[in-house]
C-alpha positions as CSV (number, residue, x, y, z in Angstrom):
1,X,0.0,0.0,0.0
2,X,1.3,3.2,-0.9
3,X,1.4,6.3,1.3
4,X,-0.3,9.5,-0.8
5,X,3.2,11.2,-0.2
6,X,4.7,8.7,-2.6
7,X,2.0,9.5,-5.3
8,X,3.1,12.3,-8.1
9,X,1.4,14.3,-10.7
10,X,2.4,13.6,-14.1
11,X,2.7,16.0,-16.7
12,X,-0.7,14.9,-17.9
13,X,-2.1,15.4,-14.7
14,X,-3.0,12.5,-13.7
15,X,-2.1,10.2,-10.6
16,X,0.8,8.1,-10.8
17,X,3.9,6.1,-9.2
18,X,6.4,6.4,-11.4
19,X,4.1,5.7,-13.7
20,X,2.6,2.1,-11.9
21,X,-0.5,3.3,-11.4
22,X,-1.1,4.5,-15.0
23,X,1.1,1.4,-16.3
24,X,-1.8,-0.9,-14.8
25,X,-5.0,1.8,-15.3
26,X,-3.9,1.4,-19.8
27,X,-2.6,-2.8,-19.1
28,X,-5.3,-4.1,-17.2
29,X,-4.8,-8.1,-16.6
30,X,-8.7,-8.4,-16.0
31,X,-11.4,-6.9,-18.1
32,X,-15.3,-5.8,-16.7
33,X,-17.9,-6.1,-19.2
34,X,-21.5,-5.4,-18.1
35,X,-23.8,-6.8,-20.9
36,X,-21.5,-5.5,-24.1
37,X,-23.6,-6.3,-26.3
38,X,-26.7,-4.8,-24.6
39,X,-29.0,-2.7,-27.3
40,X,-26.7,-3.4,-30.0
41,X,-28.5,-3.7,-33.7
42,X,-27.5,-7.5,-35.4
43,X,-24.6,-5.9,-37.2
44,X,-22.7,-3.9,-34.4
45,X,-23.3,-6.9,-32.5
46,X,-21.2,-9.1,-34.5
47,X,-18.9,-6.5,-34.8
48,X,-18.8,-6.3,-30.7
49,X,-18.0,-10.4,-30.6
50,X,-15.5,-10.0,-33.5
51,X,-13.6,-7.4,-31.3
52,X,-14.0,-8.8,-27.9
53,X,-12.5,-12.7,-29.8
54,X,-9.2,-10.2,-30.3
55,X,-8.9,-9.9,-26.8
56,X,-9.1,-13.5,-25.9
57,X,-5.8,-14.6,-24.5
58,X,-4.7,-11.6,-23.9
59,X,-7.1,-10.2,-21.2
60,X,-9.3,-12.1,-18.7
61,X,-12.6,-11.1,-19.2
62,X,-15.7,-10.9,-16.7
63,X,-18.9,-10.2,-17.7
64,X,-22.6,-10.3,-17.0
65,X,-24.2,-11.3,-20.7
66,X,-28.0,-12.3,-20.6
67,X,-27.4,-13.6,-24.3
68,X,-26.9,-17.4,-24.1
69,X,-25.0,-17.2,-27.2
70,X,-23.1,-14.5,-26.6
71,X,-22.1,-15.9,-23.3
72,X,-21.0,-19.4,-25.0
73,X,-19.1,-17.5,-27.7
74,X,-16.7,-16.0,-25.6
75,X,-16.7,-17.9,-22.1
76,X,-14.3,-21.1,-21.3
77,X,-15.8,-20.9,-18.1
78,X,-19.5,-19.7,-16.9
79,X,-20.8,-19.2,-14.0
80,X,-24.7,-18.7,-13.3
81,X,-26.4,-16.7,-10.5
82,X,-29.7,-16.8,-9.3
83,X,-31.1,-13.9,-7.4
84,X,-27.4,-13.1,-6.3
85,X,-26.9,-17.5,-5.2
86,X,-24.0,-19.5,-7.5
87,X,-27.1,-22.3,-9.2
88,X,-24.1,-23.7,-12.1
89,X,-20.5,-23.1,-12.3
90,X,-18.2,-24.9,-14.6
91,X,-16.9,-24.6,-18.7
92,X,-18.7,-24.5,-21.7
93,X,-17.9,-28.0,-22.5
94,X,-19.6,-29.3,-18.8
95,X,-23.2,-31.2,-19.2
């Protein structure tokens, strides 16, 4: 944990420890995805999957998807909650 007195301004004015903090704000090792492809028209939505296949490998991803296929696209590994209780947990592959 790091004492504000060992925080700095940048030039860009923003936050940072010799540039850690903005290091891991622009290289985050997880991403948080609420519904991505919420409201999106057919089109944009395949776009949306297209883009977030990229980032497979490179990023964990967790995300809340009430698409079923969306969900199965992108996920090794769902897990399903019921008014805020763990019901299924397991990969894609899992019966």
């Amino acid at each position: 944990m790091l004492h504000k007195s060992e925080l700095q301004v940048d030039p860009l004015g923003t936050l940072g420890e010799t540039g850690g903090f903005r290091h891991r704000a622009l290289n985050p090792d997880v991403l948080l995805l609420d519904e991505p492809t919420s409201g999106l028209p057919d089109e944009e939505l395949h776009k949306m999957l297209d883009f977030l296949q990229t980032l497979r490998g490179e990023y964990t991803m967790l995300f809340v998807e009430h698409k079923m296929d969306v969900v199965m696209s992108l996920s090794d590994r769902v897990s399903v909650l019921h008014r805020g209780e763990l019901i299924a947990d397991g990969t894609v592959d899992d019966e």
